[in-house]
N, C-alpha and C positions, 0 to 999 in steps of 0.2 A: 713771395708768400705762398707758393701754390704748393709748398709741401704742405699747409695746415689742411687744405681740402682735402687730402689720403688717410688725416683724423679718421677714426670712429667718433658716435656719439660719446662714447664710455671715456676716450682717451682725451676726446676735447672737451670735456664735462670735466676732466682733474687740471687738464691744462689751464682751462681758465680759473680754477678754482686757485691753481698754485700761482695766478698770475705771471704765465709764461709768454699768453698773448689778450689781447683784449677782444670784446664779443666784435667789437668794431672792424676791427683786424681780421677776425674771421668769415665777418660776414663780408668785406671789401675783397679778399682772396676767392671768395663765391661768386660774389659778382663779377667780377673779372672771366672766371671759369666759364660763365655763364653765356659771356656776353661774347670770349669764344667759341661757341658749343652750338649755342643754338639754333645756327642757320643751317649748321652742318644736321645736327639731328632734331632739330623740331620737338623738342622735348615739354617747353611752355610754348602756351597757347599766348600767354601774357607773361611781361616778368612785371617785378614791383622792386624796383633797387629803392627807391625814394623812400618807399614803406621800410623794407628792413633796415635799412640805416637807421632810421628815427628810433627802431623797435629797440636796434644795437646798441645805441646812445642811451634807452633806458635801461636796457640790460648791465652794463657797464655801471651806473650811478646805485644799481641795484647789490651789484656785487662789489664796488666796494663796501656800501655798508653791512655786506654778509646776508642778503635776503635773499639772495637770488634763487627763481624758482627749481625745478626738476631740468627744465628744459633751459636755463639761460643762455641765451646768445647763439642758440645751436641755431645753423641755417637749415630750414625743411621745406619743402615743396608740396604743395594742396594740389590734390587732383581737381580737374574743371567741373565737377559733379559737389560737389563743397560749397552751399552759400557764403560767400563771403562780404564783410557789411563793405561797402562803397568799392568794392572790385569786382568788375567783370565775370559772371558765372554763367558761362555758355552750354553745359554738357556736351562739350564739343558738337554742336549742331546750329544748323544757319537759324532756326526757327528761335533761337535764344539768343540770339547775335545782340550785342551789346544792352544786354540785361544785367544793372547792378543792383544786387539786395541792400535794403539798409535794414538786415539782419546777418547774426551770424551763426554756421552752423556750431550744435553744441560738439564736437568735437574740436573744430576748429579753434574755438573759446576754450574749449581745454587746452591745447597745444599756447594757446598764446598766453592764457593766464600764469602755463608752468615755464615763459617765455623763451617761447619758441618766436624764432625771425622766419614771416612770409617772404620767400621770393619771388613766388609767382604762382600760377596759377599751371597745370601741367594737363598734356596733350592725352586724351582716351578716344577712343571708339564711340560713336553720336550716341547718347545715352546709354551709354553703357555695353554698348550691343556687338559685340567683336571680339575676335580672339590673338587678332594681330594688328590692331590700331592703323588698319587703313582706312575705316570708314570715319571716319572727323574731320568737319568741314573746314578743319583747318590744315588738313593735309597731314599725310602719315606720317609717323615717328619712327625714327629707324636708332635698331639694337646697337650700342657702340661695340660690341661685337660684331667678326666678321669670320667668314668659314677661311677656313686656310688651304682649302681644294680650292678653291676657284676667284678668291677673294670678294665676294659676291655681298651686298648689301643686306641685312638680315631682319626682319620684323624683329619690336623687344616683344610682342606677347601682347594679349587687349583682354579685358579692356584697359587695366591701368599700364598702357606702355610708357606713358611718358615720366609716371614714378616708378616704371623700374628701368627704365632708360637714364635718367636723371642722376638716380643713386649708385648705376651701376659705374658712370662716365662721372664719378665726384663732382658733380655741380651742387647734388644737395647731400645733408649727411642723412636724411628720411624722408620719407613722404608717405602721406594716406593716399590710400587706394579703397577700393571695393570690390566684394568678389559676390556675384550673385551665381554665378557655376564654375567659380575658379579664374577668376579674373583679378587674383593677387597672386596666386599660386602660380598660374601658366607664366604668367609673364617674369616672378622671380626665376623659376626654373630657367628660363629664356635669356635671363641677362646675368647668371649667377650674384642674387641676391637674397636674401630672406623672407618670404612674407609670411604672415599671419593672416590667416581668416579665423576673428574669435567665434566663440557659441552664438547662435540667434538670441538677440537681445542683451550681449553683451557690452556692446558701442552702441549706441545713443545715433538713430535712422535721423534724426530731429534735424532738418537745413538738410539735406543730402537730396538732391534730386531723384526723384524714383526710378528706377525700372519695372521691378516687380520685387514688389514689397513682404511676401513671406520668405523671399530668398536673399536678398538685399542685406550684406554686412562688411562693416567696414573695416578696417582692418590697419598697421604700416606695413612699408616696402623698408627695408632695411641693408648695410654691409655684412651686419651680424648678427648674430643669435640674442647675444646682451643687448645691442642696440635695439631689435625688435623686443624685448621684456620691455629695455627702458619706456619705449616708445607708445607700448600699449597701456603702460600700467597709467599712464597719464590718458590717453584717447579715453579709455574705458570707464563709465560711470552711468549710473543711475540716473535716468531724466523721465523724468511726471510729463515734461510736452509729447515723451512719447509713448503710446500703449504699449510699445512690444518690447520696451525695456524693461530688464529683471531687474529688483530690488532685490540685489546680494553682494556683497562684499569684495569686492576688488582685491586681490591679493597680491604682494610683493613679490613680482613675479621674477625680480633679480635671484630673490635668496634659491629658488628652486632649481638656480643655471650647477648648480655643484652637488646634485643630488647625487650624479649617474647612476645610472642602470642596473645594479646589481641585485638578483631577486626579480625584478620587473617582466612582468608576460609580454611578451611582442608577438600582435597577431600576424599571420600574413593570409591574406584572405586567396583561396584561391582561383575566383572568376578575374583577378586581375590578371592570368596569365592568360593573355589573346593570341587567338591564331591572327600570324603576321606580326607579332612583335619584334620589333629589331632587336639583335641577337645585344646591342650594346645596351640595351634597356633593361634586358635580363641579366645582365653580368652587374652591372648598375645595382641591382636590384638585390644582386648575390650578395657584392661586397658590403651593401648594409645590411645584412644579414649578420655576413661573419664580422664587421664589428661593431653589433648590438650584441652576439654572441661571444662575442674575446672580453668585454664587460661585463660579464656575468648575466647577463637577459637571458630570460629561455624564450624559445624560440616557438611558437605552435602554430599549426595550418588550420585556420578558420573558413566558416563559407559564409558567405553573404551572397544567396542565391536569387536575388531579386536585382542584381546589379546591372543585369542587360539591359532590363526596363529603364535603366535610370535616364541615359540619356532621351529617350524620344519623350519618358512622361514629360522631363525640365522642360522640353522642346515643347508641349502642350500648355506647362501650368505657367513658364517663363511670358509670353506670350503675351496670353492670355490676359494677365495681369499690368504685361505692359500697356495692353492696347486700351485696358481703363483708366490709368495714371497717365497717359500722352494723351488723352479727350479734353484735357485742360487749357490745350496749344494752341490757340484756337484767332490768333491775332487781337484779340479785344483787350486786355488786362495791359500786356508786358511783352516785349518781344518783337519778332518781326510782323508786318501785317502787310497784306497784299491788298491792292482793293479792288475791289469786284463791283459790279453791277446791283447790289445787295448784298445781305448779311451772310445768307447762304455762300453766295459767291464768291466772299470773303475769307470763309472759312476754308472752303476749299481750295482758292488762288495761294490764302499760307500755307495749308499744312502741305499742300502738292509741292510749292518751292519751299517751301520751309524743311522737310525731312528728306533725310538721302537714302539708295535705295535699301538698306538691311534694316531699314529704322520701318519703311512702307511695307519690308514684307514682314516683318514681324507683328505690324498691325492688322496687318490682314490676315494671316493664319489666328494671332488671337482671337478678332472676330468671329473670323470663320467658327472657333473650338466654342465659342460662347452663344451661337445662334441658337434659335429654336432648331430644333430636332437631332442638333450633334453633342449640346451640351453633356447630356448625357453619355453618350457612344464618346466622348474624348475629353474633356473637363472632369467628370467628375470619375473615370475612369484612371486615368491621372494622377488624384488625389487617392484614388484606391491604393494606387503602386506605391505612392509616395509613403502611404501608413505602412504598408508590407518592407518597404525599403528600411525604414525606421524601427520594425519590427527585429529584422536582419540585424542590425548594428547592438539594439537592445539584446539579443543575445547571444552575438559576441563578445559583450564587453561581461556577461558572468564568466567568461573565461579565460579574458586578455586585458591588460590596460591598458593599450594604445597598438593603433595597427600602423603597418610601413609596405607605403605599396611606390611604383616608380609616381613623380608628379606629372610627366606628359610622356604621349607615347612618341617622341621622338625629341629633335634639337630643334632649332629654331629654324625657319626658314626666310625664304626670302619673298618680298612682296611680290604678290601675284599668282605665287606656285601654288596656291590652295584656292577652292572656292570661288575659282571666278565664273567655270563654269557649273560645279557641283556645290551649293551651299553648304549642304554638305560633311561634305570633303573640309569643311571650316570646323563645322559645330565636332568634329569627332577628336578635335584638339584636348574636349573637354570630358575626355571620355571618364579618363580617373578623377578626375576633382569634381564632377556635379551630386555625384552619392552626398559628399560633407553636406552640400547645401541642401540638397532636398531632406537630410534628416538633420540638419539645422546643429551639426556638429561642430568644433574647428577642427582644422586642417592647417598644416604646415609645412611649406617647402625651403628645403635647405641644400645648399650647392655640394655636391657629391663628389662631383666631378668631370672630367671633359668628353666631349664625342669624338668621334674619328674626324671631325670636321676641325676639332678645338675650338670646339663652342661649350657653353656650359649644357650640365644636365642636373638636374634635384631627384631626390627622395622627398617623397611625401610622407608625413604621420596624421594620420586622425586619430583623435579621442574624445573622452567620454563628456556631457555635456556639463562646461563649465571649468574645466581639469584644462586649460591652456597651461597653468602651471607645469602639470605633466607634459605638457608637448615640451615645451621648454627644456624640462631636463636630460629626457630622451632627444632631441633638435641639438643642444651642447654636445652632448656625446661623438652623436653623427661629425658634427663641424670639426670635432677634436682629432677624428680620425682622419678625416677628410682632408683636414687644413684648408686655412683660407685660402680661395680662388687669388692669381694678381689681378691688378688692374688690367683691363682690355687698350691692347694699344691705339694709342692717338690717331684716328685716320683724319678726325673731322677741322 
């Protein structure tokens, strides 16, 4: 049965419909995949076969009587940042080690309500915090991609590496992920998959473990362009538990996959052309030009002259924010606890072994930005560039409907090659994706095509707040031209 796992969502959503195979069947073909896969790439932190069989069995009873939801029987994978009720939610960090919610998050409750099958729980970066998923206390995830110079081991991306490791190695047919500065985006680009970061307050923050919470959105990893529509249109919804969710209408984001492009302004901004960009990023960069141009797009050069600032403000306000959302860790509730000689002692014995080290320095640059006498000089400085950045994007869009810049400025690498000794040399992974988050945009990365290495590489689109639709049917285009990436061959 291992041909059903090379499904799309789209394709195994008719096939079960036409009764070619049962949710059972598919989800037993996953398992299988799975139970191959993951010593090799560490892609769940946890699986749950016991769980999605039971789920499959409903799924199945559902479909024959013809109810079955959006999502039936489809097998998907939850990143470890996702409450989930009576399973293990670690954000990949020792300090949450065998912490089960007996809640769920409100995404997650969508994904199963439109019955979707959990398989597990899936491997990130410790709270989120990474650009190539080696910081998780349960050890890194490696890209089922591999360079073909040297045959060398490759990070899929962070923080959500293990959903786009997952979907790219067919173990699952989607998974949620998060991108608070492109931590859905880098890692699709990384493992030629799809993802989605929708508008701020488009998905429902509600169960999701924080990082930093005005940047903080959830999003799927996906095969395809259709599979990510399908995929969102169900995540996305309105929730009262949470303040930062918009009350507005979810739309059919299938119907807009066959719009194409004709008439359509394509910005191309141009502070994304950096001194030292690889000549293969620019050509990259060319060909989605010329075919958003061979589809009728007109083409225009925009400036978002505030885009230098972007990364070191995230690096302030990201922080920042974390290091008030992680004060909660604190060994007393839930979680790991150390015990110390008193309360104090305790606190400090967990959160010292409790968090690894990009988790500790991230708390403490926070700090540092939030004390008396820097708040100022760096917090709310920050927050200045952030409005100017936002400013930037508000008026390009009276001139463009959607912008297309590269997703990262290079291929994926291998663990270790960045940031061990320059942090860095880490955070500058995220150089094109942190603008969407600081102006609370979506963003879109889609498989373009290969590097000198024969690894994958994406094109990114942003657009205007709310208009994922539009990413969508400019995102179809791209993929149409592009053609879909094959599977990465089987090393593991």
């Amino acid at each position: 049965m291992s041909e059903l796992t090379d499904l799309t969502i789209a394709s195994a959503r008719k096939g079960r419909t036409d009764k070619e195979f049962s949710a059972k069947e598919l989800c037993e073909a996953h398992i299988k995949t799975i139970e191959d896969a993951n010593e090799g790439l560490n892609a769940f932190i946890v699986t749950t076969p016991e769980l999605a069989l039971a789920l499959a069995d409903v799924s199945d009873q559902k479909l024959q009587k013809g109810i079955g939801g959006e999502l039936e029987g489809i097998p998907l994978g939850i990143k470890d940042l996702f409450c989930t009720m009576g399973t293990q939610t670690t954000a990949g960090s020792h300090i949450l080690d065998k912490f089960t919610p007996d809640y769920e998050s409100t995404i997650s409750k969508n994904l199963l309500d439109a019955g979707g099958l959990m398989m597990g729980k899936l491997n990130l970066d410790e709270f989120a915090m990474g650009s190539s998923n080696e910081t998780s206390y349960y050890g890194k995830c490696l890209n089922p991609w591999k360079r073909n110079t040297d045959g060398a081991n490759l990070v899929p991306g962070g923080s959500s590496g293990g959903s786009a490791s997952s979907v790219s190695a067919r173990l699952v047919m989607g998974a949620t992920a998060t991108d608070t500065g492109g931590s859905i985006r880098q890692p699709a680009a990384f493992t030629g998959t799809v993802g989605i970061k929708p508008t701020y307050g488009r998905c429902s923050r509600w169960g999701v473990v924080a990082f930093a919470s005005s940047l903080d959105q959830a999003g799927p990893i996906t095969r395809t362009v259709e599979d990510a529509a399908i995929m969102l249109k169900v995540m996305a919804s309105y929730d009262p538990k949470d303040t930062t969710s918009v009350d507005i209408e979810v739309p059919d984001y299938e119907k807009s996959l066959a719009g194409g492009v004709k008439g359509l302004k394509v910005g191309i901004p141009k502070e994304y052309r950096m001194d030292g960009m690889p000549e293969e990023i620019e050509q990259l960069w060319q060909q989605g030009i010329e075919w958003l141009k061979a589809e009728g797009a007109e083409i225009i050069d925009v400036s978002l002259p505030h885009t230098k600032y972007a990364l070191p403000a995230y690096y302030i306000v990201a922080p920042a924010e974390a290091s008030s959302n992680l004060a909660r860790y604190d060994g007393v509730r839930y979680g790991l606890r150390v015990p110390g000689d008193d309360i104090l002692s305790m606190y400090e014995n967990t959160r010292a072994e409790g968090f690894g080290d990009e988790v500790k320095r991230r708390i403490m640059i926070g700090t540092y930005v939030l004390s008396a006498g820097y708040y100022d000089a760096y917090y709310l400085k920050a927050q200045k560039v952030r409005t100017l950045i936002k400013r930037d994007f508000d008026e390009a869009f009276t001139k463009v409907d959607v912008l297309l810049t590269p997703t990262t400025p290079g291929p994926a690498f291998a663990p270790g090659e960045k940031g061990s000794e320059d942090p860095v040399e880490m955070y500058l992974n995220d150089i094109f994706t942190v603008t969407a988050n600081m102006a609370g945009l979506p963003g879109i990365s889609v498989p373009a095509g290969l590097s000198s290495e024969g690894t994958p590489l994406g094109l990114q689109l942003i657009g205007k707040p709310f208009d994922e639709a539009g990413l969508f049917q400019v995102a179809q285009t791209i993929e149409n031209a592009a053609g879909l990436l094959p599977a990465p061959d089987k090393w593991w």
